[in-house]
N, C-alpha and C positions, 0 to 999 in steps of 0.2 A: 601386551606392551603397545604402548601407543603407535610407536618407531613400523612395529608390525603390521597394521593396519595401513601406512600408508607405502610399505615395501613392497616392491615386485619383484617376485621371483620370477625367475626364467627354467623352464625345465624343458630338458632336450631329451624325448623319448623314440626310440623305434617303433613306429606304429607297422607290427607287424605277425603274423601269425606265429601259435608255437615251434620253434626250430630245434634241432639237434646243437649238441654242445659242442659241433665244432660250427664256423660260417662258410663253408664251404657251399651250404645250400642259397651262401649271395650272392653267386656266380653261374652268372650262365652258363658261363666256359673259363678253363683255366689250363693253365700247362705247368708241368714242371722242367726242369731240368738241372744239370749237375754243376757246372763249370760257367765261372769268370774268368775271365784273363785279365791280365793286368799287363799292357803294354810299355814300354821305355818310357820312363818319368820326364818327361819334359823339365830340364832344370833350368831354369832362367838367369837371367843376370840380376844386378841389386837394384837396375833400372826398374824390373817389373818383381814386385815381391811375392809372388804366388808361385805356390807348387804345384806342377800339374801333372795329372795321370793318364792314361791313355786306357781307357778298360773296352774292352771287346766282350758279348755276348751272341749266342743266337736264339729267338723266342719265335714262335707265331712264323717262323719260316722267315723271318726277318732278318738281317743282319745289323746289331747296333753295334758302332764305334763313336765312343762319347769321349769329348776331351771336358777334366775333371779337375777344378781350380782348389786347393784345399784351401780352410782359412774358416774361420767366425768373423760375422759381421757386425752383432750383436751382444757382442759382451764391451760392458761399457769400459772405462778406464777403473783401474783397481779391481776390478771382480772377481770374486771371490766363490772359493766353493767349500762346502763342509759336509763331513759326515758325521753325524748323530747317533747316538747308540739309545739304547732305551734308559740312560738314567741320565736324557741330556745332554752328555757330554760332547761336546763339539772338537774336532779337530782339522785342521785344514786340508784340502786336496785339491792337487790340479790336475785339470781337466784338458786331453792332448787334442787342443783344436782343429790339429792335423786330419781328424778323424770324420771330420765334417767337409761339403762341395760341392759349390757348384761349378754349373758349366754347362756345354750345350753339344748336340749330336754333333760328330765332327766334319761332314759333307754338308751338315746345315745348320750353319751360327744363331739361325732363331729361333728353334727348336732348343728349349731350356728347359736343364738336367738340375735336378738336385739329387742331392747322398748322405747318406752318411756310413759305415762303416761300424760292424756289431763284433767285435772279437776280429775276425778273418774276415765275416760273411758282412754280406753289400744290401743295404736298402736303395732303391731306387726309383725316382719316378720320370720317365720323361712325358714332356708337354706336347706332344704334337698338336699342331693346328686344330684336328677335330676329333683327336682322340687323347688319352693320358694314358699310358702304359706303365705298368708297377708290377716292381720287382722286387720280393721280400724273402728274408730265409721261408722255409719249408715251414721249421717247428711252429711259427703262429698258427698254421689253421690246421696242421696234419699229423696224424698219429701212425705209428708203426704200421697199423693195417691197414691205413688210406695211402698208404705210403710203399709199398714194397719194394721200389726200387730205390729207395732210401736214397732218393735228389733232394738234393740242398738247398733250391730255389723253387719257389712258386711266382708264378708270372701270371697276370690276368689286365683289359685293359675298363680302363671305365666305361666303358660299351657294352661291357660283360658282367656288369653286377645289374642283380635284380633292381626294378624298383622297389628300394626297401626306403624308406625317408625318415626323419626323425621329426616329431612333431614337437613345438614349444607349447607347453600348458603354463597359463600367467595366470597366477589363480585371482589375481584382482585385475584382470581383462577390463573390467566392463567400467572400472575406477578411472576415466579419466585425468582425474585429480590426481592420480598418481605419480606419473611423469612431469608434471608441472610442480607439482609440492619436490620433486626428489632436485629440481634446479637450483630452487630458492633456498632449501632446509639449512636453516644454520646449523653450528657446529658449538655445542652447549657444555664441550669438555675445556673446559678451561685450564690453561698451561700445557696444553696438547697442539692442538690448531688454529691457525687461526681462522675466519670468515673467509666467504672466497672471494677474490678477485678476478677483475681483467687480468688474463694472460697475458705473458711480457710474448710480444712478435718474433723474440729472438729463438727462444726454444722451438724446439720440434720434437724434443725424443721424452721418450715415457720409460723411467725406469722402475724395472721389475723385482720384485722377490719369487725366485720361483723355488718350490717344494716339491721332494718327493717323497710319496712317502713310503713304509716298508712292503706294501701292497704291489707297488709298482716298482719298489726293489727287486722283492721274490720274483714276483708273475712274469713281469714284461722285461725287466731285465738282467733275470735269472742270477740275482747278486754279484754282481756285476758293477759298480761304480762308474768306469769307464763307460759301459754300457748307457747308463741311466743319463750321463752327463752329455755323450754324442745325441741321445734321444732328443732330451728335452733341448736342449742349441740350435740341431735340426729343427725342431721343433716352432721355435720362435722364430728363425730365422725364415722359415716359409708363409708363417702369417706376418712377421714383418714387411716380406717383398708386399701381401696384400694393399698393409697401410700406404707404404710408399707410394707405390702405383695408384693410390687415391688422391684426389683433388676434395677437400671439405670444402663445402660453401657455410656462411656465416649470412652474411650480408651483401648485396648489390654492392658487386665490384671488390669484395675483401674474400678472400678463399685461403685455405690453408694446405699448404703439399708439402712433402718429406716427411710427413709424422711417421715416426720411425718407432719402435717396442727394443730395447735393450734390456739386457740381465744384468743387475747390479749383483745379484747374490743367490746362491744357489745353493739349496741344501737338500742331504740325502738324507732319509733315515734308514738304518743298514739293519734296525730288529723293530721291534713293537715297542713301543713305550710302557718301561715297566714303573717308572718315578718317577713324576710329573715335578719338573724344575720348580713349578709354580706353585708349590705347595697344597695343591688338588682345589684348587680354588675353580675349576673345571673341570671336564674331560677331556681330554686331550684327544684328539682328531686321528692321533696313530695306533690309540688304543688299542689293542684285541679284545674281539670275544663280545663286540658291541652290534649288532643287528644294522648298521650304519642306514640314515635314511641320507637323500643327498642334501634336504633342509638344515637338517643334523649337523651331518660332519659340515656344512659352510658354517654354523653358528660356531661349532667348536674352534674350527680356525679362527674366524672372526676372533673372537675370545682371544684366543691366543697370539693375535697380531697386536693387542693391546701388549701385549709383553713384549713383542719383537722388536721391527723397525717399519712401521705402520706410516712413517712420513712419506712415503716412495708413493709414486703414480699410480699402482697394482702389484697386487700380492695374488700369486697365481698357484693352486695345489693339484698336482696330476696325482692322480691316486688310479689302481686296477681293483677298485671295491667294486663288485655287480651290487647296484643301486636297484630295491624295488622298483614298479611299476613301468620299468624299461627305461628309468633317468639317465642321459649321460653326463650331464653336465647343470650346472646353476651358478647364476652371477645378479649382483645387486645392480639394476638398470638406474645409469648416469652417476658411479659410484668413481670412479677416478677422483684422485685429488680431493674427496668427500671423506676424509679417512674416519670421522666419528660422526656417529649419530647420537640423538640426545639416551638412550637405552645402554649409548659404550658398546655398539658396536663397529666392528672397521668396515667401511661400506665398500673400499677399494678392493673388492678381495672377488675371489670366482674360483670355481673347481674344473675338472675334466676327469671322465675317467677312461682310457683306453678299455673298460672292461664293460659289455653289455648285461642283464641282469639274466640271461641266459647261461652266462660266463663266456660269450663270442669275444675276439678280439673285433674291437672296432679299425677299422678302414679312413682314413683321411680325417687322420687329428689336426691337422693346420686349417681346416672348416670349422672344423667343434672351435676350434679354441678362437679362433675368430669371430665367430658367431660368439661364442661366451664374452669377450673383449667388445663387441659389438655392441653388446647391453652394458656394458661398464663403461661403457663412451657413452651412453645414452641413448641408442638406439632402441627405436619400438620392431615389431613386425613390418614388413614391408606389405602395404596392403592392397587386396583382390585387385588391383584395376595398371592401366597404361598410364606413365612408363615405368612404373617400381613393381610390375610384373610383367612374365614374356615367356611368349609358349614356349615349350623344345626346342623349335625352326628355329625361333632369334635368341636359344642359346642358352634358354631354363630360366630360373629364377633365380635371384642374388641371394649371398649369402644371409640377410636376415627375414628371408621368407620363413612363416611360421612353421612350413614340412620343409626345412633344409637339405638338400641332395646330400648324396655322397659323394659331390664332385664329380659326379658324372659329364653334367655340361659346363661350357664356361663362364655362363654368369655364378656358377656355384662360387667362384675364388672373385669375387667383384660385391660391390657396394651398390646400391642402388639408388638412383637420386633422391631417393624421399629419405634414406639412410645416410649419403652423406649431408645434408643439412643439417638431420637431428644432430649426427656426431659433429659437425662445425660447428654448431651452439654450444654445446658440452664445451669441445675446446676450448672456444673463446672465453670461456668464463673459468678454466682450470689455470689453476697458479706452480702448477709443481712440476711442468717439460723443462727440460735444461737444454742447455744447448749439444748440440751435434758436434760428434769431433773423432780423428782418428784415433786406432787405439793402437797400442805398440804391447805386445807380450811375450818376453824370452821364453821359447819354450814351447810355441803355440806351429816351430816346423816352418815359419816364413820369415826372413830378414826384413825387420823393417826399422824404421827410424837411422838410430847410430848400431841397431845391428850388423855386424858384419856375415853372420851366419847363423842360422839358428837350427839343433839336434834333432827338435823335437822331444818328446819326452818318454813316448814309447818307445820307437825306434832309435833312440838316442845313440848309434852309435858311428856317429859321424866322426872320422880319424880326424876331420882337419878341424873340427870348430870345439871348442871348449863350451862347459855348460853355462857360462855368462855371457854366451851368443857372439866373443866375437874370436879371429882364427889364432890356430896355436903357432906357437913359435916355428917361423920357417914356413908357415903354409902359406902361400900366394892365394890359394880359391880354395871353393868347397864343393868336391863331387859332387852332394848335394843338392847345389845349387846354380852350378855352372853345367850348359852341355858339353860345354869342351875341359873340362877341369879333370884333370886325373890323375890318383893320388896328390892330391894336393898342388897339382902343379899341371901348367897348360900342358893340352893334351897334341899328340903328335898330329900330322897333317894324315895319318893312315887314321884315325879315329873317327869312326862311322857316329856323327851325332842325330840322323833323324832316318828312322828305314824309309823307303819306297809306302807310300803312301795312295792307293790305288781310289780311295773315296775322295780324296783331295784332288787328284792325278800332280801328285808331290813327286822330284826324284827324289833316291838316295840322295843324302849330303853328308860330305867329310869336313874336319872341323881344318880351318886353315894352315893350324903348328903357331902362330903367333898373335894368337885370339882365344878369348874364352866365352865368345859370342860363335853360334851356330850360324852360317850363312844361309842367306834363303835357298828356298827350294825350286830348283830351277824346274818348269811341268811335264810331265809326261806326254810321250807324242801326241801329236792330233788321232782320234781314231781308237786310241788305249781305249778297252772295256773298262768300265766304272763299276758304279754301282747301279744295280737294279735295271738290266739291261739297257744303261746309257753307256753315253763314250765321250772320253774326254775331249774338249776342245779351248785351245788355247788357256790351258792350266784350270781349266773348269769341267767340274763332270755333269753333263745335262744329262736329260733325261729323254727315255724312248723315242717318246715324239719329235723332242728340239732335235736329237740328233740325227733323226731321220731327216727331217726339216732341212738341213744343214746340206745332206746329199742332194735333196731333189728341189732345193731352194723353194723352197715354202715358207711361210711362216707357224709350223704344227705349233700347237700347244696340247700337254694330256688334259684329259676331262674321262667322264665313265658314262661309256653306253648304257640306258634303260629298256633296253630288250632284253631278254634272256639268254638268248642265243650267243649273244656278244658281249655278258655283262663282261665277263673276264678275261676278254680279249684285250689288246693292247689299241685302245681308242684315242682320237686326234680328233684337235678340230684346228680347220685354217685361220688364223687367226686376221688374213687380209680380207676373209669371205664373209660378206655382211651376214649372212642365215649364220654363221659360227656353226653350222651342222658337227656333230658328234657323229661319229663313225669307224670302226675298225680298219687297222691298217697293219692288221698282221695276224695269220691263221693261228698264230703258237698264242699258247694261255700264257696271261700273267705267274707269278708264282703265288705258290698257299698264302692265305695270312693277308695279302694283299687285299685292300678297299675295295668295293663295289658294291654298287647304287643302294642295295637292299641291307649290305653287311659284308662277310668277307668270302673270298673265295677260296675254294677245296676242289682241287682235283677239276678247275678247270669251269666250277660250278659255283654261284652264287649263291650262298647261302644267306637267308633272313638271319640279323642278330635274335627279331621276338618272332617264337611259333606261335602256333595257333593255340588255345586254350589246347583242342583234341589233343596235339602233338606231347603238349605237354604230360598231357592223364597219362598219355600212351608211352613216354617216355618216364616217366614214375615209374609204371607199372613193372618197366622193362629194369627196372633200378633194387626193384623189391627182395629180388635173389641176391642179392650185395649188402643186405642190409642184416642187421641181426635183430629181434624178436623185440626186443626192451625199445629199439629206434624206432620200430616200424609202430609201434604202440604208443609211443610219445608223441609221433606226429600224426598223428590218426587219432585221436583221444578221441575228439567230436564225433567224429563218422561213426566210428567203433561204437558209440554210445547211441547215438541214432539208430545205428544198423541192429542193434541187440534189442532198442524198444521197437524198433518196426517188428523183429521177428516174436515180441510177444503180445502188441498189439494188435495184431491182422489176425491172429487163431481167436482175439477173444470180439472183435466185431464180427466175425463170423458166428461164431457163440449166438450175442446179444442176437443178430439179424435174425436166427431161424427161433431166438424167444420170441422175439417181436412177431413174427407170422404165425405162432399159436395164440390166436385170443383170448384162450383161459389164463395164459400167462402173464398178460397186462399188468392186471390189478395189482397181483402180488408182485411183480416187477417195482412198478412204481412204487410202491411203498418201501421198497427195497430201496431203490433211486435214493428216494428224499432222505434218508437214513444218512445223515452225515458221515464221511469217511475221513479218513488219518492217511496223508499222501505221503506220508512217511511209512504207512504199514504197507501201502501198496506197493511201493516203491522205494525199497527201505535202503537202495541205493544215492538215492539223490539226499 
């Protein structure tokens, strides 16, 4: 097909050695443990329409207390959700937006948290400055026997995953012509599309179709609809904040920002597709029993977006199919708003699969799917050189680096200048962003618009608010949604609406008996312990150093000694002293888990995050008694096979050698030699 020749694919592969079938082997280090809390629901007034949660955990010796905003940002107005059975059949469902959140650690507002919520159990990732800490149930990476203390969470931070990268193979790299022809191509379906246009200035949002299919039903959402639906929401909404947070250049002096990704429509498939609606005039992409390649199932889609609703910006299909050759993902580069090619394909279309062809769960899908959206905006590779690459120090490589991180460093969730101009070009010339606008949905757990109150839909059992969102007969407020509301009616002045607050250095607060507004938080004394061996001062909890500072009127600031001696000591530098000298100013260790120069510290000691190659053998070796016979043989395959030809190649040079040192043996030797052999009878293994 001609179409084909001048198509780029994009394939996003683990370039990585044989592993076991779970991914645990992509962590340096990992922790488990049992328990979330879920602190007093912060209910707000109709002034602010979010619901917010107070969740507590401990990991890594750490203490986190996240404040947690519930709410979708990204589903457009009208949007729609469906489940599909396998003879097509569609029927509506809605999706409890409640289940999705952000928000940020609660002693530090810039420190930003996203969530979302799996049945009971909590995904989580927070952003620290120089690390990303993630928090998933157990079940993704651990089985019964990895597991004996049957914990419910696994914790690990991007510090701690191997270098493992995934590589783009473009199989028309070297085509030029490619990205330039895919600008221009017209559109030769006539009564479908029209040609492209200048974008109208007004729009900024790209709206989506997104799919899932019964792959990632079963697998990753354990048939679960709710499940699937908080997934994929979560989902977009964290490569949405990407596009946000980008600035696209076009031209000298014209740039485009807000470009925003919403979900117009979202469908599940809850079995395999047994009868193709379309009268088998394809194969259908949910099929079973089909070898799936990841060229494949896009073409199949593709196909099948010709029957859907193919006008939309991108059509997006997350699937858990382990894809040959280590594929996770494939997207048509500069396919937005391209919806037909002259062949009657949908060019707007891209896949992802959470599943590696190992059967690993993969680790930071809002990358993948970025990256995959990255090439349907029109982006190329970002290439070897300054400034659309940048070592480690200044922060990794952007997200359309050809071996895309796993989000390890921060340029992983960022665009690169050579990246945003291709996608400003794209832009400028796509006809199908609409414009930006709030969205109001009963149901979605937040009072907004001419809401009065809203149930939610799972937890739907809010006494004062009826299911058409606004309050029942005789109710004043909504427990729900007021701190001070109780039973439907202001709550007394004995009513404790916010506890003691010791990472804020917050007091207790009671609600006033004639208000359904929480009054502030008047601060805890000067000198109150904080967090992480700081002490509050005037309603603010500093830290070690500030508050030492504070005693002996200095100006400390923390920093981290690079001695050994004192990595995980609690160090200071004066911040009036020109050297800024780094220096210990207190004998006692920081606590475990805490940062220092090399990695983190334990027991008072700095420990490297990377060992030495040795340490590593050494620590395998010491792994071996934990392993069972089938694992230890999978990932050994090579050695195992070297080490068996070495033990019968050394008896037979030994052989040859002492022929060779008898002279009479030559002649007939050599004749022997030349005698062609069959490296299959020798070696009737390979």
């Amino acid at each position: 097909m001609p179409f084909l020749v001048m198509l780029s694919f994009c394939y996003i592969g683990i370039i990585a050695s044989l592993e076991s079938a779970l991914c645990l082997s992509s962590f340096e280090y990992y922790e488990t443990f049992n328990y979330i809390s879920e602190f007093t629901r912060i209910k707000r007034s109709f002034g602010q329409t979010q619901l917010v949660k107070r969740v507590h955990f401990q990991v890594f010796n750490i203490s986190f207390d996240l404040t947690l905003e519930s709410g979708a940002t990204v589903l457009a107005r009208n949007f729609k959700t469906y489940l599909v059975n396998g003879y097509g059949k569609m029927r509506p469902f809605t999706i409890d937006t409640a289940t999705v959140f952000t928000g940020h650690r609660t002693d530090n507002s810039s420190i930003i948290v996203s969530a979302h919520t799996e049945d009971v159990l909590w995904s989580i990732q927070v952003f620290e400055v120089n690390n990303i800490y993630v928090i998933e149930p157990a079940w993704y990476y651990l089985t019964a026997d990895s597991n004996p203390k049957n914990n419910t969470y696994l914790a690990y931070r991007a510090s701690d995953l191997k270098n493992v990268t995934w590589k783009c193979l473009n199989k028309y790299a070297n085509q030029s012509k490619t990205f330039k022809t895919l600008y221009s191509m017209p559109d030769k379906a006539a009564g479908h599309f029209a040609e492209l246009k200048k974008r109208s200035t007004k729009g900024t949002t790209c709206l989506m179709n997104m799919f899932a299919d019964y792959d990632l039903f079963a697998r990753r959402c354990r048939h679960s609809e709710q499940i699937c639906g908080s997934l994929i929401v979560s989902l977009v909404q964290k490569a949405d904040a990407i596009y946000r947070a980008s600035v696209f250049d076009y031209e000298k002096n014209i740039m485009f920002t807000n470009i925003s990704l919403h979900i117009k429509n979202l469908y599940i498939y809850t079995s395999y597709t047994i009868s193709d609606p379309n009268g088998g005039k394809f194969v259908h992409f949910n099929v079973d029993g089909i070898a799936w390649t990841a060229d494949d199932k896009l073409n199949s889609f593709a196909y099948y977006m010709l029957y859907m609703h193919p006008k939309l910006c991108l059509n997006h299909l997350v699937t858990s199919f382990p894809f040959p050759q280590k594929v996770l993902g494939l997207a048509y580069t500069g396919g937005i708003c391209k919806v037909m090619s002259e062949d009657h394909f949908v060019m707007n279309t891209a896949l992802i699969s959470t599943m590696s062809s190992s059967q690993e769960q993969v680790s930071s899908l809002e990358v993948l799917l970025a990256f995959a959206h990255g090439h349907n905006f029109g982006s190329d590779h970002d290439p070897n050189k300054y400034p659309c690459s940048q070592s480690e120090a200044n922060g990794g490589n952007y997200i359309m680096w050809a071996y895309s991180g796993t989000g390890k460093y921060t340029n992983n969730f960022r665009f690169s200048p050579c990246s945003l101009k291709s996608i400003g070009r794209t832009i400028a010339n796509a006809d199908c962003f609409v414009e930006d606008f709030d969205k109001s949905l009963c149901g979605n757990g937040l009072p907004e618009d001419t809401e009065e109150c809203d149930p939610g839909l799972i937890l739907n059992n809010d006494p004062c608010c009826t299911s058409d969102c606004q309050l029942k007969q005789g109710a004043i407020c909504s427990d729900k949604h007021q701190q001070c509301c109780s039973s439907c009616r202001v709550a007394s002045n004995q009513t404790m609406c916010s506890d003691t607050e010791y990472w804020s250095c917050k007091q207790r607060t009671y609600c006033t008996g004639d208000s359904l507004e929480c009054p502030q938080a008047l601060p805890l004394p000067n000198f109150t312990t904080c967090l992480d061996g700081g002490q509050c001062f005037n309603g603010v909890c500093v830290g070690y150093c500030e508050a030492k500072g504070q005693y002996e009127k200095l100006s400390l600031r923390s920093c981290l000694c690079k001695t050994p001696e004192f990595a995980c000591k609690w160090c200071c530098y004066d911040d009036s002293d020109p050297d800024k000298q780094c220096k210990p100013h207190s004998n006692s260790s920081v606590l475990d888990g805490r940062r220092c120069y090399l990695g983190y510290c334990y027991s008072g000691v700095c420990e490297p995050i990377y060992t030495s190659p040795f340490m590593k053998v050494f620590n395998y070796i010491l792994s071996l008694p934990k392993m069972d016979a089938a694992r230890v043989i999978l990932n050994n395959l090579v050695i195992i096979i070297a080490a068996v030809s070495l033990c019968l190649w050394i008896p037979c040079t030994v052989v040859f050698f002492k022929m060779f040192k008898n002279e009479d043996w030559t002649d007939s030797l050599v004749l022997k030699i030349v005698k062609p052999l069959s490296i299959a009878k020798v070696f009737p293994f390979i």
